[in-house]
N, C-alpha and C positions, 0 to 999 in steps of 0.2 A: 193931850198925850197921844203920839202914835204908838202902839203895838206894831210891833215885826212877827211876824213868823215866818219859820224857814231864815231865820237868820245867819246859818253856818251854811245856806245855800250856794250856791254860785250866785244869783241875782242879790239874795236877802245879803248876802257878806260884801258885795259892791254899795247896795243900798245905804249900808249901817253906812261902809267909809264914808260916801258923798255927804249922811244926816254929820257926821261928825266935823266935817269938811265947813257946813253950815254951821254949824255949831246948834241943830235941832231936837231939842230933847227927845229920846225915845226909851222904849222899853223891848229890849230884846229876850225874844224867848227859846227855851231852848230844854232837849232834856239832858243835855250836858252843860250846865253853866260855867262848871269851871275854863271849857274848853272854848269855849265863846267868850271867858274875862280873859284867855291868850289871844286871842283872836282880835281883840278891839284896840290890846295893850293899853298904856298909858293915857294914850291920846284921849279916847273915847271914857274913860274914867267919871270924866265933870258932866258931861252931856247922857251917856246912855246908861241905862238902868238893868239890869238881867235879872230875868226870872226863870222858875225850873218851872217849864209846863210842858205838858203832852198832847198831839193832838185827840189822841182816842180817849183822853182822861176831863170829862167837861168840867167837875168842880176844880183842877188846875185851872182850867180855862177860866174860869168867873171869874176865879183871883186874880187871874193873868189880865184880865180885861178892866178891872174897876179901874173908872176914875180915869179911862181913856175914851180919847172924841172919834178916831180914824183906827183901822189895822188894814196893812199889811198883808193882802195873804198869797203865797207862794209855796208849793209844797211839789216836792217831789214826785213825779207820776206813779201811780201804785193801782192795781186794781181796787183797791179802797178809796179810792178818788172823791168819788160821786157818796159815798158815807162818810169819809170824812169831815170834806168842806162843807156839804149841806148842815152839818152840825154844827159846824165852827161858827157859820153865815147866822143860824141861828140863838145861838148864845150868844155872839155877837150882840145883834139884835135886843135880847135882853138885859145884856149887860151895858146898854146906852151907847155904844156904837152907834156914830150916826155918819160914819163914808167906811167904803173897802173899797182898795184898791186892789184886785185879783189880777195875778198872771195866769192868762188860759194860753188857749191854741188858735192858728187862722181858721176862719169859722170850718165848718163839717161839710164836705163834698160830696153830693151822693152819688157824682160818677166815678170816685175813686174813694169809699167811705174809708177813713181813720178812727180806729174804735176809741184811741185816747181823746180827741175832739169830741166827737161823740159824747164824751166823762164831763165833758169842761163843757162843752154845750148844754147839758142836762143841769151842771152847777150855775151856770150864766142863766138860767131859768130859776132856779133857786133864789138867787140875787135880786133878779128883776121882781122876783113875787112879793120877797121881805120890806118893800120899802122903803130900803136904804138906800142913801148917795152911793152913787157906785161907779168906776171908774176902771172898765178891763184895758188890760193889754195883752193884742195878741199876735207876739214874735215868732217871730219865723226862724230858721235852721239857728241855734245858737255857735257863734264860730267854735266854741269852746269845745263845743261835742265832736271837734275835727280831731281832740287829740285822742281819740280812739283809735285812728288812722294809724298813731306813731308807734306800736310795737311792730305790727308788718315791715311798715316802712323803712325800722331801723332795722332789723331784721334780714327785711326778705328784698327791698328796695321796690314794695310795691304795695298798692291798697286796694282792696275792693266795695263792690259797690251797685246795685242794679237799677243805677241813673241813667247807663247810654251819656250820650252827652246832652243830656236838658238843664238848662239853666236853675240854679236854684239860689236862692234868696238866705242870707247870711247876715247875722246881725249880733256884734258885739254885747255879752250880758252886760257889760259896763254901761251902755247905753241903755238898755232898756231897765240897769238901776236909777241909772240920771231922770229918764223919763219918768219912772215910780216915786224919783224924789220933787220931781214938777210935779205931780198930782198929787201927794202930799201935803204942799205949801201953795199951791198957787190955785186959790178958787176957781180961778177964771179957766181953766180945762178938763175942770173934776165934770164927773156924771158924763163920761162920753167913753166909745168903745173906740182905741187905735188901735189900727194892726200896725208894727213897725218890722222893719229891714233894713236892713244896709244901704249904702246909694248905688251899689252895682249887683249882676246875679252870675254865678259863674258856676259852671259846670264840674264836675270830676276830674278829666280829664286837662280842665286848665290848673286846674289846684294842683295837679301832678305837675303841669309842667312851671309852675311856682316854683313848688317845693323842689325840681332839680336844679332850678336858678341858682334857689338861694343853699343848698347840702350839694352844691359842686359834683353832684351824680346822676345819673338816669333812675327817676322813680316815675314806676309807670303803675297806672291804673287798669283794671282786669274788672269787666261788667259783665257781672254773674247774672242766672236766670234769678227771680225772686227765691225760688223753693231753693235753689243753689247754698243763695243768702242767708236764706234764714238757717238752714242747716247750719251752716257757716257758724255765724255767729251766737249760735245752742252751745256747739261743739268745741267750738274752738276760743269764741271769746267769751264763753262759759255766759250768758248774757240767760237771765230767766225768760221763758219759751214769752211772757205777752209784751216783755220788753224788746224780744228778736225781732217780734213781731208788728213790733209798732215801728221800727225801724225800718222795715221792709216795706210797710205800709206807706210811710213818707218819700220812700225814696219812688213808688210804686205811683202814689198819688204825682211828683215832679213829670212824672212822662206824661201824662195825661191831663193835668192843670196847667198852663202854662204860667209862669211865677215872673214878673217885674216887678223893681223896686218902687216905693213909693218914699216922699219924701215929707213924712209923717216926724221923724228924729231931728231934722232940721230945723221946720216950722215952730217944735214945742222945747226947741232945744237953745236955736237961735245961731247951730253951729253945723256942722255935716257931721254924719256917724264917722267911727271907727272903721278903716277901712280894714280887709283881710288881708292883704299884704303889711299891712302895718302891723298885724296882727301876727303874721307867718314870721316876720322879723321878729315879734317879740320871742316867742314861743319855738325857734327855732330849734334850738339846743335839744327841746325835746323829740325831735326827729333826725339826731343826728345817727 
């Protein structure tokens, strides 16, 4: 039996479709169930199983773990990071868990440190100590996180940003659910750490000139100082001050790492990722 957690994520709710897609039995967790049985609808019915658990609540988690071989684990970034999953990693472990497949971060840079890698780098230490099969992945910009972009955009016809024009590395959650659901089923790639990305890296600046392609208008991009940004996005996109700030950190670390694609998605895939134009097409309406 796989466990999911973070299943009403963006990754864990691509993940379930692809399990159900397969027709792989799973047990999805959640501390809303009912909202995760509209979520799977009908389809997922025969195949996936729902249970109410919590992460901060361990005897949920026992119950939630018996009688499974693999989880799943995917959690929202939180200053509770590094307490939560070291626990989860650990009752796992007790509960006869014998693979985790973890979504972290591209590893921890100390010329340009990111305190959330940093979180996941501390939990990838946790993992490694317990054990267990273990199988990270560690994705780069999710395109998803571009629709943050779209109240400005619709709005003001413009987004900001303190990338300059450096290349940054973008990578569909659907893919990196596909890839979650290859390390799930397929022995032969478990126990290894990929970093995955898209097949191309594009800047701010060309994403703006995307997106006037395809909304038949001029949206232009405005590269604030960091402190500019972070202000910004406290203020304005009301965003809690270590989530601004991880924010600023990433886009902060892009000027100073330089980021190319790898063809990590392909190889364990068997097909090319999700491109972000195909992506800007999809999602368009939301920047209209």
């Amino acid at each position: 039996m796989i466990v999911i957690m973070g299943a009403t994520g963006t990754i864990g709710s691509a993940l379930l479709e692809r399990l159900i897609d397969l027709g792989v039995p799973a047990r999805a967790l959640s501390r809303e169930p009912e909202k995760l049985r509209d979520q799977i609808g009908k389809k997922g019915q025969s195949t996936i199983e729902i249970a109410l658990a919590d992460a901060s609540g361990p005897e949920s988690l026992r119950c939630a773990f018996t009688g499974a071989s693999q989880l799943f684990l995917a959690m929202s970034n939180s200053p509770r990071q590094i307490e939560l999953e070291t626990s989860i990693i650990q009752i796992a472990a007790e509960s006869g868990i014998n693979h985790i497949v973890k979504i972290s971060s591209p590893a921890f840079e100390q010329s340009s440190p990111v305190a959330v890698a940093g979180w996941h780098q501390a939990i990838e230490k946790t993992l490694k100590e317990s054990g267990l099969t273990h199988t990270v992945l560690r994705p780069y910009a999710f395109m998803q996180n571009l629709m943050r972009l779209a109240p400005t955009v619709t709005t003001q016809n413009v987004f900001f940003g303190s990338m300059g024009d450096s290349p940054c590395n973008f990578i569909d959650c659907r893919d990196i659910a596909d890839v979650a659901a290859e390390a799930l089923t397929n022995r032969e790639v478990t126990g290894q750490i990929y970093t995955l990305t898209g097949s191309e890296v594009f800047s701010y600046p060309q994403i703006a000139s995307q997106l006037s392609a395809l909304l038949n208008r001029p949206i232009s991009y405005i590269n604030l100082e960091p402190k500019v940004l972070l202000r910004n996005l406290i203020e304005h996109g009301h965003m809690p001050p270590w989530l601004a700030n991880h924010v600023v950190e990433i886009q902060t670390m892009s000027t100073v790492v330089p980021e190319s694609p790898n063809d990590t998605v392909k190889r364990l895939l068997g097909r090319e990722p999700r491109t972000l134009d195909a992506f800007l097409h999809e999602y368009v309406e939301n920047f209209r």
